[in-house]
N, C-alpha and C positions, 0 to 999 in steps of 0.2 A: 504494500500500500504506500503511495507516495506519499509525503511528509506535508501538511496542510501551511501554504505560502501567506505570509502576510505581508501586506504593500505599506508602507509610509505614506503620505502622501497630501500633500500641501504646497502653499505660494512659497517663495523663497526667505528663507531667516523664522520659518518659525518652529524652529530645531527638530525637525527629523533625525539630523547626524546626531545632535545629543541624545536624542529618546534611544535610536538604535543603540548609543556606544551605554548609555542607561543598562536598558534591560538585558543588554549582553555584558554587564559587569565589568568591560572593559573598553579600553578606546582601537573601535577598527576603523571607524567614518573618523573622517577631518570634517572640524570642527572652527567656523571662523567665522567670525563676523561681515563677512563679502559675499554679498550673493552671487551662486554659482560656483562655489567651490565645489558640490558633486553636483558630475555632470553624466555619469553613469551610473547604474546599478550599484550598490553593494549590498551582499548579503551575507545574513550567519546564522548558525542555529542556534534557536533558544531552547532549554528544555528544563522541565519540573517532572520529578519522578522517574516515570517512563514515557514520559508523552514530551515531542519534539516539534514547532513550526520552523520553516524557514522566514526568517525577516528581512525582508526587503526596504531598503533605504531610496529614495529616490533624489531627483535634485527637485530644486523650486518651478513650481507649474507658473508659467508664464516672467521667465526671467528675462527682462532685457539685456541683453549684452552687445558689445563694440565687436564681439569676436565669432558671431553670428554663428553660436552655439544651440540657439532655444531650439531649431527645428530637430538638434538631434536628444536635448535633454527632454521636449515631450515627447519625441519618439520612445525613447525608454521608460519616459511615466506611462505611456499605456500601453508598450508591453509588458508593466510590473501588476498595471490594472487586468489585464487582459489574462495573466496569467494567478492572479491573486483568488483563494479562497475568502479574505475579508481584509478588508482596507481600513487602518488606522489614518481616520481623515482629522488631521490637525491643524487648527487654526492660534492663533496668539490673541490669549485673552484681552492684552491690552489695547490691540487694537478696534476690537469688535468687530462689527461684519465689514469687510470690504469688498470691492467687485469683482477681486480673481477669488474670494470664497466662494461667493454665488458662481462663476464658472464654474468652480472644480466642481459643486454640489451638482450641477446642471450635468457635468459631462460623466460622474459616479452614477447618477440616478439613470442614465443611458446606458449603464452600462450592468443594472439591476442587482449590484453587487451587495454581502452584506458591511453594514458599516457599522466603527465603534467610531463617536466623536471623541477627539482627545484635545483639551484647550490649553497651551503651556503655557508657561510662564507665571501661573498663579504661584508666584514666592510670596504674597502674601493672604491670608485667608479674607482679606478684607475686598479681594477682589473676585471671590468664590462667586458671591449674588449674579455678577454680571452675564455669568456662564450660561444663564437659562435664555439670553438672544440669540445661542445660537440653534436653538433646537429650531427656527425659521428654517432655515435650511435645509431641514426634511428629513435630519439621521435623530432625532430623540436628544436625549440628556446628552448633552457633554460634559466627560470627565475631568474636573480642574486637576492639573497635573503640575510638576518645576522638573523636568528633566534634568535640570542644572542640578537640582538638587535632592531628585533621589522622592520628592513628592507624590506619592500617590503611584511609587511605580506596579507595588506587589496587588493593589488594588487591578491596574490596568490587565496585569498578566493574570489576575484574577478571571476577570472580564473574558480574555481571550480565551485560555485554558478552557472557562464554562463553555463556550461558543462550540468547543471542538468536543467535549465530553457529551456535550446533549447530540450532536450528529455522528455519535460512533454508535 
């Protein structure tokens, strides 16, 4: 049985490489403040117990760059879509909803996938409340997470774990 794939998958800077190097306990994604540092795929496996996903990292959906990269970093966002059994769709709390959210949620929902909402950057609980705007979007509750800081991670894998327990 193949091992059940999960996509990252969000605009650019709103830490996917952190969440990935997160829940994989160590750092494999570079991590930087510049959008467009990943520009391909990376992936690793996570595992609890006996039970294994592969996690997929992607780059930022709708990156502009001088080096006329975007056609080939959404290429690799929707073969991560394309090939994902569920998609951690992550947005930055702080920001709230912006217009490449509504894309991604537009081009996930086309593509009839299951989704966990993950909102990062809440490092502070004061910014929890805010979280319930994004369920506009059409995936449900988003989970307030700090990937910087390890917030709410064993929850998310929580999350995932159930998702793949209740379809075996």
């Amino acid at each position: 049985m193949a091992l059940p794939v999960i996509a990252i998958i969000g605009r650019p800077n709103v830490g996917k490489s952190s969440l990935l190097n997160a829940l994989a306990g160590q750092m494999i994604s570079i991590v930087e403040p510049t959008a467009g540092v990943t520009r391909d795929r990376v992936s690793t496996l996570i595992g609890r117990d006996d039970h294994y996903f592969e996690l997929v990292d992607t780059g930022g959906y709708g990156i502009v760059d001088s080096d006329r990269l975007s056609d080939h970093i959404e290429q690799q966002i929707v073969q991560a879509i394309e090939s994902a059994d569920l998609v951690l769709f992550m947005v930055d709390i702080r920001d709230g909803i912006v217009p490449l959210d509504e894309t991604i949620a537009q081009l996930l929902r086309k593509h009839n996938l299951d989704v966990i909402g993950v909102a990062n950057k809440a490092d502070t609980a004061k910014l929890f409340p805010t979280a319930g705007e994004f369920s506009r979007l059409g995936f449900g509750e988003f989970l307030c997470i700090s990937a910087k800081n390890n917030l709410n991670k064993n929850v998310l894998l929580d999350k995932i774990f159930e998702k793949f327990a209740s379809s075996e």
